[in-house]
C-alpha positions as CSV (number, residue, x, y, z in Angstrom):
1,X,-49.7,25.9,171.2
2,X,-51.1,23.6,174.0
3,X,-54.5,23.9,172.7
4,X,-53.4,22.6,169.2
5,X,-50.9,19.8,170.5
6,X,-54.0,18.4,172.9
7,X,-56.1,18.8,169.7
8,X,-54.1,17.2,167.3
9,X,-53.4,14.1,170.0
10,X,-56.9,13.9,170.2
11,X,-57.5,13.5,166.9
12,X,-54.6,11.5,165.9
13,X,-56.0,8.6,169.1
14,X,-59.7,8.8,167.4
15,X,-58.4,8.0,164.1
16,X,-56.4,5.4,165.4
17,X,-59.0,3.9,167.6
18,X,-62.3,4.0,165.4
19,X,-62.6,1.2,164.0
20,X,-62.1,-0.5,167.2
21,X,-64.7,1.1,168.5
22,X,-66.9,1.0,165.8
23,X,-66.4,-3.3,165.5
24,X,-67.7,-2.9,169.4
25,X,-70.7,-1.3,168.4
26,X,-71.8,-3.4,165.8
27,X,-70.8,-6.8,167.9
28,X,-73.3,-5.4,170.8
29,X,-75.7,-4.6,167.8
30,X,-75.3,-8.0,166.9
31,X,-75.7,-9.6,170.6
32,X,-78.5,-7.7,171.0
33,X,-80.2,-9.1,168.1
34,X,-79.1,-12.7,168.8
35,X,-80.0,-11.8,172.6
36,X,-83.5,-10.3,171.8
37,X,-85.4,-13.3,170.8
38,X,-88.6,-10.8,169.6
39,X,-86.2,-9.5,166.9
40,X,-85.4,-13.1,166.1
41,X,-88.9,-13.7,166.0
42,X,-89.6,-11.3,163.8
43,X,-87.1,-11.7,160.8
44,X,-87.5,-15.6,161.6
45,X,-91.6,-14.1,160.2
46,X,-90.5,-11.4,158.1
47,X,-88.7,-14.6,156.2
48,X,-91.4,-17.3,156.2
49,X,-93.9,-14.3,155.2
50,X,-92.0,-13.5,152.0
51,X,-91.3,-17.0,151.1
52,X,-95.4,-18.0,151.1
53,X,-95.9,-15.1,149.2
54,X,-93.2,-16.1,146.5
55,X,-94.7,-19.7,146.5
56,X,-98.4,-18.4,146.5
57,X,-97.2,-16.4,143.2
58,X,-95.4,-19.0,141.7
59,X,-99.0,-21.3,142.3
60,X,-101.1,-18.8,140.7
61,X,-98.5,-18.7,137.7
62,X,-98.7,-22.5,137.5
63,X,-102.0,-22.5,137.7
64,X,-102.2,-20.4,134.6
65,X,-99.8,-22.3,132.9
66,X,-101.5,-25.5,132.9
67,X,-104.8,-24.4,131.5
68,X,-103.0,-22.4,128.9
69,X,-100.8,-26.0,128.1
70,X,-104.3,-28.1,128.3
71,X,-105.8,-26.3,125.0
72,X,-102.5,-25.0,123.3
73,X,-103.2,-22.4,120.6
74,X,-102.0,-23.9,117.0
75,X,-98.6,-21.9,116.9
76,X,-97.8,-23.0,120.2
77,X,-98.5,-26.3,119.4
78,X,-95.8,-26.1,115.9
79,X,-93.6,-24.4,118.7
80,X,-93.7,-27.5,120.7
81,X,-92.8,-30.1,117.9
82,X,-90.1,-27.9,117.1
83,X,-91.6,-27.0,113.5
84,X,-91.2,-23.6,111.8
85,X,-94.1,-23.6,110.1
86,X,-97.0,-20.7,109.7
87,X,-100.5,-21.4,109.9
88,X,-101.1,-21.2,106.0
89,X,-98.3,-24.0,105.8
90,X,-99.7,-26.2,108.6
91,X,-103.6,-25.5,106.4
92,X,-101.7,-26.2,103.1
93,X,-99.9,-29.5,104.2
94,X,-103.1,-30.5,105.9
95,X,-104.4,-29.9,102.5
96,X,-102.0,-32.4,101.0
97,X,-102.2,-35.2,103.3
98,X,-105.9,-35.4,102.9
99,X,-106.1,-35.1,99.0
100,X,-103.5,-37.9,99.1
101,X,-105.3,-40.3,101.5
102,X,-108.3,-39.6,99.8
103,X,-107.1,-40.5,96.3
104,X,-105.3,-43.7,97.5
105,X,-108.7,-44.9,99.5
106,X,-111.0,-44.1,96.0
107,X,-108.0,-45.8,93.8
108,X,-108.2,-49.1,96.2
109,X,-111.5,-49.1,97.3
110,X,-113.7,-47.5,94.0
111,X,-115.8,-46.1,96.1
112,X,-116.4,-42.4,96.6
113,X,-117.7,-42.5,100.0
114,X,-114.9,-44.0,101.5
115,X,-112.4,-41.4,99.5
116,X,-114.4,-38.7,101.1
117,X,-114.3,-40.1,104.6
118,X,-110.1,-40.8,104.2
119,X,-110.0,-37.4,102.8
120,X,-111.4,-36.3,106.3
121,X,-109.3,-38.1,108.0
122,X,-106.0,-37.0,106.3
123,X,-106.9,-33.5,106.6
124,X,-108.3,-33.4,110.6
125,X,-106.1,-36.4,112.0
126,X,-103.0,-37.2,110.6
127,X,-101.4,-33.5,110.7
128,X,-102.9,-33.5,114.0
129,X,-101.1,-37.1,115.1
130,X,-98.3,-35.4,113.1
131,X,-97.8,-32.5,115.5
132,X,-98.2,-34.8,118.6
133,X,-95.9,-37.5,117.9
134,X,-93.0,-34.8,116.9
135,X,-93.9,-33.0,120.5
136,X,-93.5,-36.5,122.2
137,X,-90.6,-37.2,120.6
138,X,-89.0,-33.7,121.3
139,X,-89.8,-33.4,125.0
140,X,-88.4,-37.0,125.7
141,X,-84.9,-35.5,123.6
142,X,-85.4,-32.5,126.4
143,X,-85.9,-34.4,129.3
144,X,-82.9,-36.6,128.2
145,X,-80.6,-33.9,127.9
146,X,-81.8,-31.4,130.8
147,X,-79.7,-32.8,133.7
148,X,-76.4,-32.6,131.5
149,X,-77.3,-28.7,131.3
150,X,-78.4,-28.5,134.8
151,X,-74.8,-29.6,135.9
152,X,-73.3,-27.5,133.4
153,X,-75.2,-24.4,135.0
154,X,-73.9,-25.8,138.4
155,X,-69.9,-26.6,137.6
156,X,-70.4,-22.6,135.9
157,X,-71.9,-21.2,139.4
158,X,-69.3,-23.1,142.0
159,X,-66.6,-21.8,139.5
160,X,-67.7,-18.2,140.4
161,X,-69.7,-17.3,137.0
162,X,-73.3,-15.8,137.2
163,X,-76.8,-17.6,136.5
164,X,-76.8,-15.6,133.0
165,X,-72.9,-16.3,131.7
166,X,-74.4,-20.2,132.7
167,X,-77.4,-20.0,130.4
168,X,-75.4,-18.4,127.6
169,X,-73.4,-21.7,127.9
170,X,-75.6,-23.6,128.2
171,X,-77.5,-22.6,125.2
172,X,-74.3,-23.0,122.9
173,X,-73.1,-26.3,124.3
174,X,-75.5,-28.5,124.9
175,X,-77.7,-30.5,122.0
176,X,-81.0,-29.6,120.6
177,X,-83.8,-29.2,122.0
178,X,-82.3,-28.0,125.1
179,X,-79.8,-25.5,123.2
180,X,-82.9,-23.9,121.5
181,X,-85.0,-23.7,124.4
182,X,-82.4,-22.1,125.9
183,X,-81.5,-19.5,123.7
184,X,-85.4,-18.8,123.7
185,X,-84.6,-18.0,127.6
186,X,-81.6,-15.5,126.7
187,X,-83.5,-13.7,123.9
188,X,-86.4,-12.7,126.9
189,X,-84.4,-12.3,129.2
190,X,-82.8,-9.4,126.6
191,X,-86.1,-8.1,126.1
192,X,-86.6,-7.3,129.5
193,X,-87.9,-10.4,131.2
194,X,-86.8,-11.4,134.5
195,X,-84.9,-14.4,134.4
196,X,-87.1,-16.1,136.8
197,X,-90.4,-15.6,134.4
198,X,-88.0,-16.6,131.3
199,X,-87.4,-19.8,132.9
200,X,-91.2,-20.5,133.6
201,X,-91.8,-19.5,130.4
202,X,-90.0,-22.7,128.8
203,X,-93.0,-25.1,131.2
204,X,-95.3,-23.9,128.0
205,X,-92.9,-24.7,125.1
206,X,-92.1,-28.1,126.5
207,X,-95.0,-29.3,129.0
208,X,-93.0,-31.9,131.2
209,X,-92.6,-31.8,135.1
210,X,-88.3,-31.5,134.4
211,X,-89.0,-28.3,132.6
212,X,-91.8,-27.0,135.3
213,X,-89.2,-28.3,138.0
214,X,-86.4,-25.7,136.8
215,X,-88.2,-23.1,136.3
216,X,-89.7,-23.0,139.8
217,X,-86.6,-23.6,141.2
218,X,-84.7,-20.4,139.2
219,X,-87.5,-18.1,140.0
220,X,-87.8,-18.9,144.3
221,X,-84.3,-18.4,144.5
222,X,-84.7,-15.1,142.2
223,X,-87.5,-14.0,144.7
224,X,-86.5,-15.6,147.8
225,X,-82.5,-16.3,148.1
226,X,-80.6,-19.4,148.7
227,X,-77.8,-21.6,147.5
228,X,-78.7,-21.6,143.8
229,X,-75.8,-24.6,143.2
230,X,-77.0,-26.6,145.9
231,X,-80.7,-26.5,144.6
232,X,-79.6,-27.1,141.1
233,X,-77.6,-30.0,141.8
234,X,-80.5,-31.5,143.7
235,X,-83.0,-30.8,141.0
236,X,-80.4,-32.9,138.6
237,X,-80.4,-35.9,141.1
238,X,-84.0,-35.8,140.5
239,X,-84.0,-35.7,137.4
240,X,-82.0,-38.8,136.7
241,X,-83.9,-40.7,139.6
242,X,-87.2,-39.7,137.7
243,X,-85.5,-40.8,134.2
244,X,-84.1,-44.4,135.9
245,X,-87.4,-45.0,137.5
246,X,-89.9,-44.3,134.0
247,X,-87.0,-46.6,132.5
248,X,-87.6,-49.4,134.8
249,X,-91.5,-49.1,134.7
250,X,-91.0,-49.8,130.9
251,X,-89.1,-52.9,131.7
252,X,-91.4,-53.9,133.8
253,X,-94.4,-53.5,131.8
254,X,-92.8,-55.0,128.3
255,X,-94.2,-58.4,128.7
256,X,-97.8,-57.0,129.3
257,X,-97.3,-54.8,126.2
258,X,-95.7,-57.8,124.5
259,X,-98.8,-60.0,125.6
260,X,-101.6,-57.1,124.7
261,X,-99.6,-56.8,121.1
262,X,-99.8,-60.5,120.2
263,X,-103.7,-60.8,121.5
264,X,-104.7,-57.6,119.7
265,X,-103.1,-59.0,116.0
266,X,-104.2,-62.8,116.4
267,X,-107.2,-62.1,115.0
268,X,-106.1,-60.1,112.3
269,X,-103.5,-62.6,111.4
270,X,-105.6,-65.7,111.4
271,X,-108.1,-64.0,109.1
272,X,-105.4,-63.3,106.4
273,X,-104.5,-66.8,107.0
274,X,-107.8,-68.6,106.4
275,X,-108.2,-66.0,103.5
276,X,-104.9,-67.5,102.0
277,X,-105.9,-70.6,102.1
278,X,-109.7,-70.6,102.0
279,X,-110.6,-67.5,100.2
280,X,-114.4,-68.6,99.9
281,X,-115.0,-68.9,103.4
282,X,-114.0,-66.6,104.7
283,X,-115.5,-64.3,102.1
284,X,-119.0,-65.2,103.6
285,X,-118.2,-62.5,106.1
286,X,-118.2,-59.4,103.5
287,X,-120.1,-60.8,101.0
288,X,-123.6,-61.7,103.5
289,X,-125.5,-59.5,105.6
290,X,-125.1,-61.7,108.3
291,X,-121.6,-61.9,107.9
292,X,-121.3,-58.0,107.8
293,X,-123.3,-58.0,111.5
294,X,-121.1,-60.9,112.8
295,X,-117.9,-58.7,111.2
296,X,-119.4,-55.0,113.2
297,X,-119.8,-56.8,116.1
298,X,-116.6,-59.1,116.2
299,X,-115.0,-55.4,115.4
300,X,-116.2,-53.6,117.9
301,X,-115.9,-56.6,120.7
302,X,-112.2,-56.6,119.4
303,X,-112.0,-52.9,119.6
304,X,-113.4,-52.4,123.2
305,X,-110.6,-55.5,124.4
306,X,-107.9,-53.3,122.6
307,X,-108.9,-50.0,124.2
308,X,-109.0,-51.9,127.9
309,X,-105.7,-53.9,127.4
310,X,-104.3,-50.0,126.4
311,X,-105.4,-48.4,130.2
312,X,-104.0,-51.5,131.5
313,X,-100.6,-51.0,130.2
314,X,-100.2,-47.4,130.0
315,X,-98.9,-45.8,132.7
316,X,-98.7,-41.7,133.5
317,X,-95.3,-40.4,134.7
């Protein structure tokens, strides 16, 4: 009976006094490691060693992505002016433009050569300039709307949601483009892509630094940790800094564009004014040999002035 009342003392006092003593082993375990400065040392390098291996990744990846971006394949390209077409509709619309063209230049001109020569340039350039100008267009509609679904993502992870519940959000509240890109990120992310490599992903739909910007910043802290909100919120302030300063470099540069538009059309202009007024005169230029030369020449003069006054006003954000 003794033997089982000191027992059952002795395990009643170590039940009641574990955790006490457990808390004092893991506060030495913790001195010692704040006391040892080569274990400090160590997960101080353990730390920096994982984070230039993240970034040395996410290099090589960028490095990929812009020579992918620099010679687009054609479907990425319809991707990126946010068309749904196939191949054979891009080839049959091509088509179209350039029979067009080419009947209006033979219908105004007569002349079969310069039919042929629109017809080129209907089929190879306008779809072409097509495509372009509907990318341009759509990225700056992107780059407007990004930091509104960056903050979005941010009020959603402060409130306690996680990075995906964000996206989903994000991709049914916000406006096109940015909705669709983003539901582009959900669907990969359901196939099995890592939401980190889903976000980098979108640099090669839309090709602006905004989009690049995001997704390097999702995929470090994927790989490496850190205050996700805090990054996020930082990346918007860029954002809008970035936006505010291409704004004021436009304002800026208006009067030169103003000044390189007015120089660039005077000629024109004055030419359909002396051909109002003195048709015969000015009809020496087309109708002569020498006023064919003196035409070339004045062209291409006025072409090389137009093309300098262009690099002098256009400026790469």
């Amino acid at each position: 009976m003794i033997g089982l009342a000191m027992a059952s003392a002795a395990g009643i006092a170590y039940a009641l006094l574990y955790d006490r003593f457990q808390g004092e082993k893991t506060a030495q375990k913790r001195v010692g490691r704040i006391v040892d400065p080569a274990t400090k040392v160590e997960e101080i390098a353990g730390r920096k060693r994982s984070l230039q291996d993240a970034l040395k990744d996410f290099e090589d990846k960028q490095k990929a992505l812009e020579e992918r971006s620099k010679r687009p394949p054609l479907s990425l390209r319809l991707t990126r002016a946010g068309l749904s077409w196939t191949k054979k509709t891009y080839i049959l619309v091509s088509i179209g433009i350039g029979v067009g063209v080419a009947m209006g230049a033979f219908v105004l001109s007569g002349n079969p050569f310069v039919g042929l020569g629109a017809a080129v340039v209907g089929f190879l350039g306008l779809p072409s300039w097509l495509i372009d100008h509907l990318a341009k267009r759509r990225q700056k509609a992107f780059v407007d709307e990004l930091p509104t679904a960056v903050d979005l993502i941010v009020r959603g992870i402060r409130s306690g949601l996680p990075l995906g519940d964000c996206l989903r959000m994000v991709a049914t509240e916000t406006k096109d483009p940015v909705r669709w890109e983003f539901r582009q990120i959900i669907e990969s992310q359901q196939l099995g892509l890592p939401v980190g490599e889903a976000c980098q992903k979108l640099y090669e739909r839309v090709p602006v630094q905004e989009a690049n910007f995001f997704g390097i910043v999702i995929a470090i802290q994927q790989k490496a940790g850190g205050n996700l909100s805090e990054a996020l919120a930082n990346l918007s302030k860029v954002i809008r800094d970035r936006k505010k300063m291409k704004a004021k470099i436009i304002a800026m540069s208006m009067e030169a564009k103003s000044s390189a538009g007015i120089i660039g059309s005077l000629p024109l202009i004055v030419g359909g004014l002396v051909y109002l007024t003195s048709p015969n005169y000015i009809m020496l230029l087309f109708r002569t040999t020498a006023g064919n030369v003196i035409l070339v020449g004045s062209g291409l003069v006025m072409l090389v002035g137009i093309l300098v006054m262009k690099k002098m006003i256009s400026f790469d954000f």
